[in-house]
N, C-alpha and C positions, 0 to 999 in steps of 0.2 A: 308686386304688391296688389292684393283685392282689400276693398271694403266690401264685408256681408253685412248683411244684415239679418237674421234667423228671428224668426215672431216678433218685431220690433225692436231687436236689442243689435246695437252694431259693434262690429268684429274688424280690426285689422287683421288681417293674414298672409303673411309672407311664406310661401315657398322657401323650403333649406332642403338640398341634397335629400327628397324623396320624400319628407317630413315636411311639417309646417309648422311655424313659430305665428302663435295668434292671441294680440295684444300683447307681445313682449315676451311670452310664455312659449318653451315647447311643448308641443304636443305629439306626444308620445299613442300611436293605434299600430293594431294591426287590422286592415280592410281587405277581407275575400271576397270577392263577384262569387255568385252563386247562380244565376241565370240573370237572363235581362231582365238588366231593371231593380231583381236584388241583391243585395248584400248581407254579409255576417261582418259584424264589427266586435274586434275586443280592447276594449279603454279601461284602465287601472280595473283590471282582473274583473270587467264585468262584460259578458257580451249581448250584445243589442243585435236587434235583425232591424235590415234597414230595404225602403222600397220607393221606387221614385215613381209618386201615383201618377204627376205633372211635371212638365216639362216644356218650358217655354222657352226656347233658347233666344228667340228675337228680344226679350225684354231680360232675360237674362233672371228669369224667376221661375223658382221649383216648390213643387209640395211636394215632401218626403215625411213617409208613416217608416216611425223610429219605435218601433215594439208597441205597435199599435196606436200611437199619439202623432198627431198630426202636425207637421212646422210647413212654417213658409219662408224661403229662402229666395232672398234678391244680393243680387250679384255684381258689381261694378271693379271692372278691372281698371289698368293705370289710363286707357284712351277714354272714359267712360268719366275716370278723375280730372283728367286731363280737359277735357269737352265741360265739364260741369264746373272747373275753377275760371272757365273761361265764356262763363255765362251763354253755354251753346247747349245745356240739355234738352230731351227728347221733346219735354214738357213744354219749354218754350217754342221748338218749331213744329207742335203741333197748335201750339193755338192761332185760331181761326176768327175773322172780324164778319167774314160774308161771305154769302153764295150769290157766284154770280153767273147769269143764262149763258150758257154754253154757245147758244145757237141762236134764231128769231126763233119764234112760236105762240103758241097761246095755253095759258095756264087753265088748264081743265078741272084743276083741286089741288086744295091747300091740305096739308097733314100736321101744320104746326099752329100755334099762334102767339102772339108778344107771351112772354112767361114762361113757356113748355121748354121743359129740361129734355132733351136728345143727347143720343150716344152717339159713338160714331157708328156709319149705316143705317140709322134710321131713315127712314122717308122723310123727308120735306115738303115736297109738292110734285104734282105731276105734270109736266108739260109736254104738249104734243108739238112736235114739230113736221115736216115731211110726213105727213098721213101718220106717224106714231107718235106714240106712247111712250116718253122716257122720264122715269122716276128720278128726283135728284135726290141724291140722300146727303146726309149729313158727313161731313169728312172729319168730323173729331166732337167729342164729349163739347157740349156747351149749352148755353141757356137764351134761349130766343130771344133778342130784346126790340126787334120790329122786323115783321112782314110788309115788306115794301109793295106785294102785290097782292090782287084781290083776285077771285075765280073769274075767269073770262076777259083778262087784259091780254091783250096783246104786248111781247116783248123782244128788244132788240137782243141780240150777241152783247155780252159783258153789261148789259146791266143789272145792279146790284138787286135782288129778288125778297133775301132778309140779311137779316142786322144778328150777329151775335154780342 
């Protein structure tokens, strides 16, 4: 069994011998590959060309242009139901409390400050350590809520740098 979800509308879909049965319903296609990437689809006597613009397989999320109109399709199979009934989704273990110094060194400049909404990889701060120059960036979507250092501090290994 998957749960989709197609432009914000969600979809049970079960697999049956070649077909699929979605929200209780079968669903009756016939789907021919035509090169990568596209397709010729024909559903109750009408046919659609279909093409997969995106493709994210890690998040498990596709845009696919269906006779020129554009959908977004996310994906959650039964390890993915299974992980999220059991309050283990992606979204929880990406959230993040602090960045903390890798190493000793000294904070040469700040790229954030209390308030600043960051993605994941953005810059933080730059800190040199061993004659370099190493940028910390952000390891997940968050919203700065204190910079524990200023330009020109000196810092130990593991201390806490900022606050999310």
């Amino acid at each position: 069994m998957y749960q989709t979800k197609i432009n914000g509308k969600n979809f049970e879909v079960v697999p049956d011998e070649g077909q699929f049965v979605i929200n209780g319903e079968p669903f009756q296609w016939d789907l021919k590959a035509i090169s990568d990437g596209h397709f010729h689809i024909l559903y109750k006597n009408k046919s659609y060309n279909a093409e997969v613009v995106k493709a994210d397989r890690a998040s498990k999320t596709f845009q696919l242009k269906i006779n020129n109109k554009l959908h977004t399709v996310e994906v959650k199979d039964k390890f993915d139901l299974l992980l999220e009934k059991m309050g283990m989704t992606n979204s929880a273990s990406a959230k993040i409390n602090n960045v903390k110094a890798p190493m000793p060194g000294l904070v040469i400049d700040l790229k954030v400050k209390s308030g600043d909404t960051v993605k994941a990889g953005d810059p933080l701060l730059i800190l040199e350590a061993m004659k370099m120059e190493n940028i910390l960036k952000s390891p997940a979507d968050a919203v700065v809520k204190n910079v524990k250092v200023k330009k020109g501090d000196s810092v130990e290994k593991g201390q806490v740098l900022i606050e999310f």
